[in-house]
C-alpha positions in Angstrom: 0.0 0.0 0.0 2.7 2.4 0.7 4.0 1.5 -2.7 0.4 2.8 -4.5 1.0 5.7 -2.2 4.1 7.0 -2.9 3.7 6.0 -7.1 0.7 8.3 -6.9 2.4 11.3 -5.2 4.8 10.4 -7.7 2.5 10.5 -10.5 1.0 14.2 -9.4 4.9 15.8 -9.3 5.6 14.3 -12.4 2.4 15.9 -14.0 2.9 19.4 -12.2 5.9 19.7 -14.8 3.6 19.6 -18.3 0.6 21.7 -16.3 3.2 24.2 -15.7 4.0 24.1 -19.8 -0.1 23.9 -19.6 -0.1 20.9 -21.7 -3.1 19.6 -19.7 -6.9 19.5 -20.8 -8.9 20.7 -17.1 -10.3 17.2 -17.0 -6.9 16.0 -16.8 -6.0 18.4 -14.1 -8.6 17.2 -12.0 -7.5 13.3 -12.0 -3.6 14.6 -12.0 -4.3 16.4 -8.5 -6.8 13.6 -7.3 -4.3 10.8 -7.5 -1.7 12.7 -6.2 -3.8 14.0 -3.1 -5.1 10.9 -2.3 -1.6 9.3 -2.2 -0.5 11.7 0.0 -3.5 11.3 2.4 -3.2 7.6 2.3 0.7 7.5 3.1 0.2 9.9 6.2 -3.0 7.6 7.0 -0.4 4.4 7.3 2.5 5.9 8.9 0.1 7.1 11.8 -1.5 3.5 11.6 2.0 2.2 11.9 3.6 4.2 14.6 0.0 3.7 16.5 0.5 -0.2 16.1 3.7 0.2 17.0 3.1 2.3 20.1 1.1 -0.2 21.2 3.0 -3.0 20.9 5.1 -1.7 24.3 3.0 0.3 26.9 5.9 2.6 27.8 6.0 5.8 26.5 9.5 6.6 26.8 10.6 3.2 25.6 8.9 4.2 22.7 10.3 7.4 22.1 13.8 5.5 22.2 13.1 3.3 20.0 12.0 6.4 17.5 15.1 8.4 18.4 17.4 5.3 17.6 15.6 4.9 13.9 15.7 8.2 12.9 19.0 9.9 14.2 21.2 7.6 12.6 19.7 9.0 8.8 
């Protein structure tokens, strides 16, 4: 799912090129920004689904913060 996510925000940046050179017909406008909203939408719906699943996977909110701080400083 986050794959369809991210190919759809994808999809929207890659048309926001050629409606800048207004290449585009309105209808296609309107399914260019739809995909690419939805995917966005969608991929911050699952990343709070996924840090929520994983919160409560260990009842300890500072464990938890850890365990974030450890995945993300190292990037």
């Amino acid at each position: 799912m986050f794959g369809l996510s991210i190919i759809g925000i994808m999809v929207f940046h890659y048309f926001e090129h050629i409606r800048s050179a207004h290449l585009l017909l309105k209808s296609e406008q309107f399914w260019d920004y739809y995909i690419g909203s939805t995917g966005g939408d969608f991929l911050l719906f699952l990343s709070g689904m996924g840090l929520f699943y994983s919160l409560t996977k260990n009842d300890d909110i500072c464990q938890f913060y850890k365990k974030r701080l450890v995945r993300i400083l190292p990037a």
